[in-house]
N, C-alpha and C positions, 0 to 999 in steps of 0.2 A: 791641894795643889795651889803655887801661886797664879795670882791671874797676871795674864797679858796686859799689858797698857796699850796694845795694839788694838785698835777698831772693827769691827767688822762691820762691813760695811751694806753688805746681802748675803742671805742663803736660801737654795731654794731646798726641802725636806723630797727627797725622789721617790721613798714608798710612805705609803701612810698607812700606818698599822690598825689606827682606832684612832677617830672623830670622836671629840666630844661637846655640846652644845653649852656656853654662858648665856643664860637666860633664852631666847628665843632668837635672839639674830644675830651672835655672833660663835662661830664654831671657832675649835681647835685643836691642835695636835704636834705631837713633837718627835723629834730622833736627833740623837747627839744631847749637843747641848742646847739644841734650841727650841724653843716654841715660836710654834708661828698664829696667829690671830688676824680672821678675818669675820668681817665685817658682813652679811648675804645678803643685806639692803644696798648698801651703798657699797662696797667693795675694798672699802680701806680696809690696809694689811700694818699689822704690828708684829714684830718679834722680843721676845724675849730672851735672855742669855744666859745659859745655868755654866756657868766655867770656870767659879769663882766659889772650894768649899764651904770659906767663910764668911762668902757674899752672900750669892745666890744658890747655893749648892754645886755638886761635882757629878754633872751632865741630867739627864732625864731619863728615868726609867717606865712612868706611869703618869697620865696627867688625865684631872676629871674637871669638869667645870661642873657650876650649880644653874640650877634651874632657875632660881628663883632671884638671886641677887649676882650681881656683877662680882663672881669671885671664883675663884679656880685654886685648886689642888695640885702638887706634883711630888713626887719622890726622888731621891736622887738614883743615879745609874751605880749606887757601888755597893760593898757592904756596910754593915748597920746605917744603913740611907737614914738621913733626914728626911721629915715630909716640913713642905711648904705652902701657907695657905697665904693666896694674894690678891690682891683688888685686882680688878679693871677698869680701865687702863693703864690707871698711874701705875700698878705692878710694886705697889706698898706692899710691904708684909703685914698679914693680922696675926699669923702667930707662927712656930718651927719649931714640931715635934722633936726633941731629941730621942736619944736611947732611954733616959731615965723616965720621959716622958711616954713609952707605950712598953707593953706588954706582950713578949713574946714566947709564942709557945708554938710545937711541932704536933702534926696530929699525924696518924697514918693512910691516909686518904692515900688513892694509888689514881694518878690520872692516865687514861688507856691508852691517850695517843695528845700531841701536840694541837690538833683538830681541834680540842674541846672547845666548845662555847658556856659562859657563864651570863646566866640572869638572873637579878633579885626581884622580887614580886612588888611593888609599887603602893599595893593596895594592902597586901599583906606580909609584912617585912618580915615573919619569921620564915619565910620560903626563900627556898633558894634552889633554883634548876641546873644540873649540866649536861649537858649534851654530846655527845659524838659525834661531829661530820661525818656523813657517809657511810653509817651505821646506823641499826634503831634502837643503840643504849642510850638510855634519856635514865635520868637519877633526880629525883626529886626531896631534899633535905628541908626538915626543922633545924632552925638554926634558933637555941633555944642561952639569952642572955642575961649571966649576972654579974653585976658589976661589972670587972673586965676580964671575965671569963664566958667563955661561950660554950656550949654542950649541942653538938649535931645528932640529928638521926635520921634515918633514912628510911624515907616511904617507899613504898612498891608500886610500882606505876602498871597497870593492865593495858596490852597493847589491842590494837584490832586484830584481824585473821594475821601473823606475824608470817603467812607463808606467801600474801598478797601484798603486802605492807611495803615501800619503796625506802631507802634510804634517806633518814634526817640530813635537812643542809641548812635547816636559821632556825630561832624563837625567838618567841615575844612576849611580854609579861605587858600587861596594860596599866592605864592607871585606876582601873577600876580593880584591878587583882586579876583578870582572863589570862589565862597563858594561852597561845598556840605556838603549833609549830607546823612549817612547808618542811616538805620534799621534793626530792630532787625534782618529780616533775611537777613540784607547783600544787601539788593537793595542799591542804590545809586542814589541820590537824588541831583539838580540843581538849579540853583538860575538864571533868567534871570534878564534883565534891568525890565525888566516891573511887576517885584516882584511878578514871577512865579514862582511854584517849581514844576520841570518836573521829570520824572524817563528818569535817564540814561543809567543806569545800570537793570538790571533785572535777578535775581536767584531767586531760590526754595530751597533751602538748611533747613537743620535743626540741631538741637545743642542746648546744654547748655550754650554758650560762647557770651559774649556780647560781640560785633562787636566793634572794633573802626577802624578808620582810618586816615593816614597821608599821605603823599605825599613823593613820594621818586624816586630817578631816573625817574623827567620828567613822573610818573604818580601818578596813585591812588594806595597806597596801603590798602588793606583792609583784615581785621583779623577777625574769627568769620562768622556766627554762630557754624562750627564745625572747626576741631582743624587742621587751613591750614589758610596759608596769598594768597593772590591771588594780583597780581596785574597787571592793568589797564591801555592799552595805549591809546589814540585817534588817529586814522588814521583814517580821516571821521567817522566812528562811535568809539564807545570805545570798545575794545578786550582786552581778559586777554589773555598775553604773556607770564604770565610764573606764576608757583605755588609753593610754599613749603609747604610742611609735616609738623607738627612738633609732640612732642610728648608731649607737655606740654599745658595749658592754657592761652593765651595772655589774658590780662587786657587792658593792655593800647601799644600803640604804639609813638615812637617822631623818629623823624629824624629830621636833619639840614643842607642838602646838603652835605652831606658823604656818605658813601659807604657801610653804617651799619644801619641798622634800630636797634632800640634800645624798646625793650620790659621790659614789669613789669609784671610776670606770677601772677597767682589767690594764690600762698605762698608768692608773695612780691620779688620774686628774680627776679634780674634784668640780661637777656641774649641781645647776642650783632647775630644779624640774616643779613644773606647775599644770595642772590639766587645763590652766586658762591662760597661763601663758610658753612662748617658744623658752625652751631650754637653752641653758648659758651657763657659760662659763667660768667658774670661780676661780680654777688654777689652769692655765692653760699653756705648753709646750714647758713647763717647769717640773716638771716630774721625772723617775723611772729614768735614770741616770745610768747607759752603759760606762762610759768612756769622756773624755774631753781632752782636748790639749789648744794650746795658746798659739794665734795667729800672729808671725811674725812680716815685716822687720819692726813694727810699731806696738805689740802687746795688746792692741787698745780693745781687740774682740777674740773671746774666745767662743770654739765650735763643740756641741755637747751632742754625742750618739746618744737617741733615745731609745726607749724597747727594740732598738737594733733596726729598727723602720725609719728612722727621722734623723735629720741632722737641725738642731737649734744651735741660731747665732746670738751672742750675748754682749753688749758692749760690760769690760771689764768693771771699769768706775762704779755702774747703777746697777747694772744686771737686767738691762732691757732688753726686751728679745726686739733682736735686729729683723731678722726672718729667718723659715724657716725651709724645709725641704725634706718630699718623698722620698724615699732610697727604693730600687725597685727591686730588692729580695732583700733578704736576712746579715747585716754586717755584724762581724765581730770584730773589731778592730778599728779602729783611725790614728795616723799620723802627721804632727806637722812638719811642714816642710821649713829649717831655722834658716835661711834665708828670704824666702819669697811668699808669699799670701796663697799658698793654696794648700790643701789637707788631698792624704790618701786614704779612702776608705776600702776593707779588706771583705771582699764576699765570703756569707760560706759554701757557695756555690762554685771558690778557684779562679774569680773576678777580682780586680785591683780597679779601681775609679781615682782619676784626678781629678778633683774639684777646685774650683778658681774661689778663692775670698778675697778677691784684688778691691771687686765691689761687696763689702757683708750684705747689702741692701739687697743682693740678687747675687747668687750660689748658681755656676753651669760646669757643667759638668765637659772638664777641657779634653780630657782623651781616657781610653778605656782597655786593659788589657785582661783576654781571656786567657787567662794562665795554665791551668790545672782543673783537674775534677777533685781534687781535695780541698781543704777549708784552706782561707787565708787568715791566719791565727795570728800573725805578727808581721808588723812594718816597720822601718828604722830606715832613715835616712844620712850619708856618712859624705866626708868631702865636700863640707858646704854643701848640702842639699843636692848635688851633683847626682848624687849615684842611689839608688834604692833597693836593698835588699828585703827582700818579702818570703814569706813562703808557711810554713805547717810543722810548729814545732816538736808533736809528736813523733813524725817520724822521720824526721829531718830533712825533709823537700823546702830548698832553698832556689830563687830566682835574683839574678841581677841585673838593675833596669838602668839607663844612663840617659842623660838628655836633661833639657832645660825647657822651661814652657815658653811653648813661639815655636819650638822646633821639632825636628822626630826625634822621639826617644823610640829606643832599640831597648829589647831585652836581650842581655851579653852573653848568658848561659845558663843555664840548669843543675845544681848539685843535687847528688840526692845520696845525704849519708847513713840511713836504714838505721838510724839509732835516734832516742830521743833525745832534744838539745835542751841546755837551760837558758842561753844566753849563746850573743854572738857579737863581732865587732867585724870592722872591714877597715885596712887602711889601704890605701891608695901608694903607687908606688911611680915613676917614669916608664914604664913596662910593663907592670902587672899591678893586678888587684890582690891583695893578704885578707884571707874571711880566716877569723879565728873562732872558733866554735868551742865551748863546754857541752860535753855529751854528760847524759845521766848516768852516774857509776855508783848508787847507793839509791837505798830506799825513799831517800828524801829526793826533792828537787836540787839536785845537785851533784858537782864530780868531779873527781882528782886528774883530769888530762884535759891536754886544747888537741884538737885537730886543726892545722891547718893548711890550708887548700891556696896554694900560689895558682891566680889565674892571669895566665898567660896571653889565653886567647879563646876561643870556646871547643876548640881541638886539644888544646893542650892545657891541662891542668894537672897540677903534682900536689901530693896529699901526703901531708907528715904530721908522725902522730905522737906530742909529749905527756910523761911521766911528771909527775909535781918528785921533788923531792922529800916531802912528806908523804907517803902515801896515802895516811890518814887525815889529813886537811883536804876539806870538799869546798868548794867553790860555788858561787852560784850569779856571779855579773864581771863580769868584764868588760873594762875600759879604756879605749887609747889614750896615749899621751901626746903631746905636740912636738916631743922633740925631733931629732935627724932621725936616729933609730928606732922611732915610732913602731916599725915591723917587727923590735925584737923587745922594745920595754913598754908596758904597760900594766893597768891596777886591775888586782880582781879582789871580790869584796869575798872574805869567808864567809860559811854560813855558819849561822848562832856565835858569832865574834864581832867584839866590840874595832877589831882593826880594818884598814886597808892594807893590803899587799902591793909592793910595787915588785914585780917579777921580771925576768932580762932571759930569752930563748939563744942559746948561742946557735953560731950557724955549725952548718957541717952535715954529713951523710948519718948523724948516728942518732937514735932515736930515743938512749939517755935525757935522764932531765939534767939542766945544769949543776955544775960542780958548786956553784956560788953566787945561787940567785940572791938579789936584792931586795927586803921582807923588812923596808920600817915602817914603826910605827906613825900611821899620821894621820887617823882620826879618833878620837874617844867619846862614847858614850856619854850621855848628861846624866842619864839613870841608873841605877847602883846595878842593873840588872842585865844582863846580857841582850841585845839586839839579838831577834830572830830574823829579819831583813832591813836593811840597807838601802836608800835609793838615793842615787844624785844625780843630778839635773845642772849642765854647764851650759850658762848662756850667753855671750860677751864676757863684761867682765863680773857676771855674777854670777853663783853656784848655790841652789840649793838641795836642800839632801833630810831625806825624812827619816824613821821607822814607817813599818805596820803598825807597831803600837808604840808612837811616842812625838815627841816635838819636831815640830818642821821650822828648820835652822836656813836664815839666807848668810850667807857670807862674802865675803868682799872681799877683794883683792887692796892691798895700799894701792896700788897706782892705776886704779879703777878707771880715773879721768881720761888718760889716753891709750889704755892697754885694749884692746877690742879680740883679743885670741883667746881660746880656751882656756885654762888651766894647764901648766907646767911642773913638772917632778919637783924640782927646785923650787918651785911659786908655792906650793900647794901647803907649804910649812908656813907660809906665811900671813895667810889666810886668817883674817880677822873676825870677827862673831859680832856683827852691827843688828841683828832683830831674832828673835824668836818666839814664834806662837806656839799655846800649848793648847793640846785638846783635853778632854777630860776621857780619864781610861781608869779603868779596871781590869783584874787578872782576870776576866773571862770573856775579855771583849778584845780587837782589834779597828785601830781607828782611821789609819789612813792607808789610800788605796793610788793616788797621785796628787803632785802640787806642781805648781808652776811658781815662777816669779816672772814679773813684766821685767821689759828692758830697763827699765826706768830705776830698778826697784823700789816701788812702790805697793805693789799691790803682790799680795801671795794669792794663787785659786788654790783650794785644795779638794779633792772628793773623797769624802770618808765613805767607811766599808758600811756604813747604816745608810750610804746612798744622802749624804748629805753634801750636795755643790754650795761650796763656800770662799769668799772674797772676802780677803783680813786687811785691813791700808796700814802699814807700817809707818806708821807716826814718826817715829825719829827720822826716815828717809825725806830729803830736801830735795825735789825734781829735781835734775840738772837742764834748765832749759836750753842750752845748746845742744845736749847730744837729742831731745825731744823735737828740739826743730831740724837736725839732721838727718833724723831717722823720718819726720813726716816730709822732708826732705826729698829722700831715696825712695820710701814709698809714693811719692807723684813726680816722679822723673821719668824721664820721655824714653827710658832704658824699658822701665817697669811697665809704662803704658804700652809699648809696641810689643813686649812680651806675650801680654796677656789680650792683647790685641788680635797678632798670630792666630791661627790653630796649631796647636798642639798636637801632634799626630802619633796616636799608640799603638796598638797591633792590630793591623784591619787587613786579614789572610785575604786570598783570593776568594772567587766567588765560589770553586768548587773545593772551597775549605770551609763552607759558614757552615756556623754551629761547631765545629772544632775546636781545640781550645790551643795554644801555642806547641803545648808538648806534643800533644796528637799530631801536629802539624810537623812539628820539626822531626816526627818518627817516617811519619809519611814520605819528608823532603829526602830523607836520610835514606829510605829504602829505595824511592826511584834514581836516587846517584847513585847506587851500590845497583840497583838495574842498569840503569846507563854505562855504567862502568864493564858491567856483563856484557851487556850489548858491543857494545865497542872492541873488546876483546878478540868477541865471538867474529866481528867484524873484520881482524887484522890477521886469525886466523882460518876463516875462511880465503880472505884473499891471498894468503902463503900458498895455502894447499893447492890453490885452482891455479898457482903461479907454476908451482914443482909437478903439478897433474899435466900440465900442458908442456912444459920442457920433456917430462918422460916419452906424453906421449906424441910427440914431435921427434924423438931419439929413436924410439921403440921403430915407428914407422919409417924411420930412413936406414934405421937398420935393417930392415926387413927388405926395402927393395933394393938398397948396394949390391953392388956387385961382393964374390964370396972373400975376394984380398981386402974389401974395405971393411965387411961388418968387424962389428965390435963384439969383443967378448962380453957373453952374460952378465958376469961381475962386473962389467960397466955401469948395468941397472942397478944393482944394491948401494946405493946410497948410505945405508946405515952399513958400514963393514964390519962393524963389533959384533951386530946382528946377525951380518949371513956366516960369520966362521962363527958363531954359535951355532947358528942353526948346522953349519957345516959339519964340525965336530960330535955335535947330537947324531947326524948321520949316518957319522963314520961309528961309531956307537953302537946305534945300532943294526948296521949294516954286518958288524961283527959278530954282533949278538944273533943274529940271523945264519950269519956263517957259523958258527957255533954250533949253533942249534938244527942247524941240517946236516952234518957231519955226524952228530950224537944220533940224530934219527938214521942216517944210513948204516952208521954202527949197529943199530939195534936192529933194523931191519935185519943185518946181514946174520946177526946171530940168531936170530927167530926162524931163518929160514935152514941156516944149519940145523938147527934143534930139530924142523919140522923134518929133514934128511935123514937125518941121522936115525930118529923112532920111528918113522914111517915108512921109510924102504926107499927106493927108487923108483920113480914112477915108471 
């Protein structure tokens, strides 16, 4: 691949998979294309840049350093990888394995699980152990070598009682040749000549922390199962000499005959541990990367979700942490707002938070809406920051929040469309809000129809639902346009297509897709190979637009200078290609996860899917220091100051609604109106009847004492007269039926008693 002429300027690596030690006081490790190199004495940080096949190789797949001299190894991330062998620090090459240069051969080796740990014996290099996390399959091989061929076999390892025995979670090979191995609870486990494994160590301990263990200071040091290093000396038996506290969670542990054990906590950050001195920090609030996006109107800091607990501020240029902040449950999600200085972060608790970044120096938290008891999965902001749509894109629970900071925002309504969404947009209308939604309609993340929901008012909302004229084209992002009929033309990106679609809903009652939608072509691919996603990012007058797996493209408008609106149907052809950064990929990897571009553009962020935050300076971009001084401008303007000045005021129910959450509240408000409503009823009806009950019986009584020329006839009192000649006519009915029926009986009578005359004589 070629390389970038573009700079990078910072990255920080968010998990670290395997620390390796150069010499004794400088570790390292890599993901992407980069390594990073630090220094555990003094703290200085180097990187290095693999991005470049014919440079430095095409990214990092495996990187080891040497013990013994300032030089380090790395492979590349693709197939038939280069290896690279390089000083430190200059980062000179001493030599570059090609293919003709090694030897490869396939063996049948079947590894059990992903779990596996691997250790070479130190003291005795034809050993080689592997291991099973959270099993007790431990496999111990002769690795037996000639020339460049190697011959393995495999020893039989005898366990202890295997029905007592805890599950393997580290090993360690020494430099004298010892192997042990811990278990999950910390015991510590031996290896004799005659490929026994004894307990040597014995605790009871319990915890959440998986145990590892290294060698340090001439013993065992060992980390886990609860949150304390203990370590191990042999004087005739083995005693633990001494213990540390700690307050964090060890993952992993390395030492290399130094004076520092070197940890990797359960966030990815890496502390430097001494039993003589207080623990600190190697890598700190730089790790374990959820999420990020770009503080606007100035670009100049961007905000990084961490293990879903933390929010880190970043100035863009350096990658200095500005500050930093506790989140008080679990977020999935953050949004910025592309207008004004503050970010939305999304609970999975059904919580929405406004956070102010007006000051990065100090993060408060402006106003707070308890939404939902479902997760808040996705935030987007539409109408110049105006308006904020949030909600839970599984099962399609949607909220609409309106307001600006300084003032109340209102949440406007609640959708809730029972289907999974893949994407959504909102345009704004003099009347109503237009939420266009793609429901899932195939196996993939993706779908051949929009719903859309014209909102009125939060009583009235109308739901219409379009057919694509392809049926077979699935969709998976949808985009507005800036023109008049923004409501009825906008782009939606295929999935597995190197296009964009610009599509046009015509109006009308019928639920047909149009006769003649509009479908040109006007993005293409850089790669011979079809995009599986798509993503652009419209900011002023800059746009840029990634893969998953491929280059992140800034483009430009010509008349960039004083256009400041989004992108236009008619504009978007005209779009020019001024920078692109490439990552290094492979057909088995995926590389980018988001990118930003500052106002400026200058600077690209992007976070790759290996959890690597990275800042590229786009070289050929010349500041424009007018719109840089307009925009630092706008953001210290007495508009911006009094905003964030204000409070902000979100959803704060009454007192006998706390602990409710919005929906519960408006279900609540909704059934004592539909009470009130009863009540009042029941109210207008009661006082009818007690109106017509006293007219009656005011009638009834003057009837009764008049004289006989003045009473009124009966049927005066039957008010319902439909009623009484019903009832009347049922009377006459059966009054008849009665007269009937006694005439029949007197007939029968009269014959019975002939009968009885006539056989039985005369009395």
């Amino acid at each position: 691949m070629k390389a970038s002429d573009n700079l990078t300027e910072w990255m920080k690596i968010g998990h670290l998979d395997k620390l390796s030690f150069i010499v004794n006081d400088v570790i390292c490790y890599a993901a992407g294309c980069f390594i990073n190199f630090i220094n555990i004495n003094t703290g200085e940080e180097l990187k290095h840049i693999a991005s470049a096949q014919s440079v430095n190789g095409d990214g990092v797949s495996v990187i080891r350093g040497h013990r013994g001299v300032y030089t380090f190894a790395y492979a590349e991330n693709a197939h038939n990888a280069e290896l690279y062998v390089k000083n430190y620090p200059s980062f000179d090459t001493v030599v570059k394995f090609k293919d003709f240069d090694m030897r490869k051969s396939t063996c049948d080796l079947i590894f059990p699980s992903f779990q596996t740990r691997y250790r070479c014996s130190w003291g005795k290099l034809i050993y080689m152990t592997q291991m099973v996390r959270n099993t007790n399959h431990i496999y111990l091989w002769d690795v037996f070598t000639c020339c460049r061929r190697a011959i393995i076999a495999k020893h039989q390892i005898t366990l202890p009682d295997e029905n007592n025995i805890q599950p393997f979670s580290d090993m360690l090979w020494t430099t004298e040749g010892g192997m042990f191995i811990v278990d999950i609870k910390g015991c510590v486990y031996s290896l004799n000549e005659e490929m026994v494994l004894f307990l040597i160590i014995e605790v009871d301990l319990n915890g959440e922390v998986r145990p590892s263990i290294c060698w340090y200071k001439g013993g065992l040091a060992v980390a886990g199962p609860n949150k304390e290093i203990r370590h191990y000396k042999k004087s005739g038996e083995w005693v633990c000499d001494w213990t540390i506290e700690l307050d964090v969670i060890i993952r992993n542990m390395y030492c290399n005959k130094a004076d520092y054990l070197i940890g990797v906590t359960n966030h990815e950050e890496i502390v430097k541990i001494s039993n003589v001195e207080e623990m600190t920090y190697l890598k700190h609030h730089d790790t374990n990367f959820n999420d990020f996006c770009l503080i606007y109107p100035t670009g100049e800091h961007i905000v990084a979700l961490r293990v879903h607990k933390f929010l880190a501020v970043y100035e863009v240029a350096t990658g200095k942490v500005v500050n930093t902040m506790n989140l008080k449950s679990k977020a999935l999600t953050i949004a910025e707002n592309p207008e004004f200085p503050y970010i939305v972060v999304g609970y999975e608790n059904g919580t929405l938070e406004l956070i102010s970044v007006y000051k990065p120096e100090k993060l408060t938290v402006m106003a707070s809406f308890s939404l939902t008891s479902n997760p808040i999965s996705t935030v987007q902001f539409f109408e110049h920051g105006r308006v904020i749509v949030t909600g839970f894109l599984d099962i399609g629970e949607f909220f609409l929040i309106e307001g600006l900071p300084g003032t109340q925002m209102k949440v406007i309504t609640n959708i809730n469309v029972n289907r999974q969404i893949v994407d959504y947009m909102l345009v704004a209308s003099k009347h109503c809000y237009r939420l266009f939604l793609i429901p899932v309609t195939s196996k993939h993340l993706a779908g051949n129809k929009i719903i859309r929901y014209c909102i009125i008012n939060k009583d009235n909302i109308n739901v219409k639902e379009y057919e694509m004229e392809d049926s077979q084209a699935l969709y998976y992002r949808i985009l507005p346009t800036t023109d008049s009929n923004r409501d009825r033309l906008f782009y939606l990106l295929p999935f597995k297509c190197r296009n964009i679609h610009l599509l046009e809903t015509k109006r009308g009652p019928s639920l047909h897709p149009p006769s003649n939608p509009v479908v040109p072509l006007l993005l293409t691919a850089a790669r011979g190979t079809v995009w599986s996603s798509i993503r652009i990012r419209v900011s002023l007058a800059l746009k840029i637009d990634w893969t998953e797996c491929g280059p992140s493209v800034e483009r430009q408008k010509l008349n960039s200078t004083t256009d400041t609106e989004p992108l236009k149907p008619q504009q978007i052809t005209n779009l020019r290609r001024t920078s692109a950064c490439h990552w290094p990929i492979t057909d088995t990897s995926e590389v980018l996860k988001k990118a930003y571009i500052d106002p400026l553009g200058k600077y690209i962020i992007s976070l790759g899917r290996e959890n690597v935050l990275a800042c590229t300076n786009v070289v050929a971009t010349k500041i424009d220091e007018d719109l840089k001084a307009n925009l630092h401008e706008l953001k210290t303007s007495t508009k911006y100051a009094l905003m964030f000045k204000r409070p902000t005021i979100g959803f704060k129910p009454e007192e006998r609604f706390h602990g409710k959450t919005w929906l519960e509240v408006q279900k609540i408000l909704e059934t004592e109106k539909e009470e009130e409503i009863c009540r009042d009823e029941k109210q207008a009806i009661m006082k009818e009847f007690l109106e017509i009950q006293s007219i009656l019986t005011g009638l009834v009584t003057k009837n009764q004492e008049a004289p006989e020329n003045e009473k009124l006839d009966t049927l005066e009192f039957y008010l319902d007269t439909a009623l009484y000649n019903k009832k009347k006519e049922k009377n006459k009915e059966d009054c008849k039926h009665v007269e009937n029926y006694l005439k029949a009986l007197i007939v029968a009578q009269d014959e019975v008693t002939d009968h009885l005359i006539k056989n039985t004589g005369t009395p």
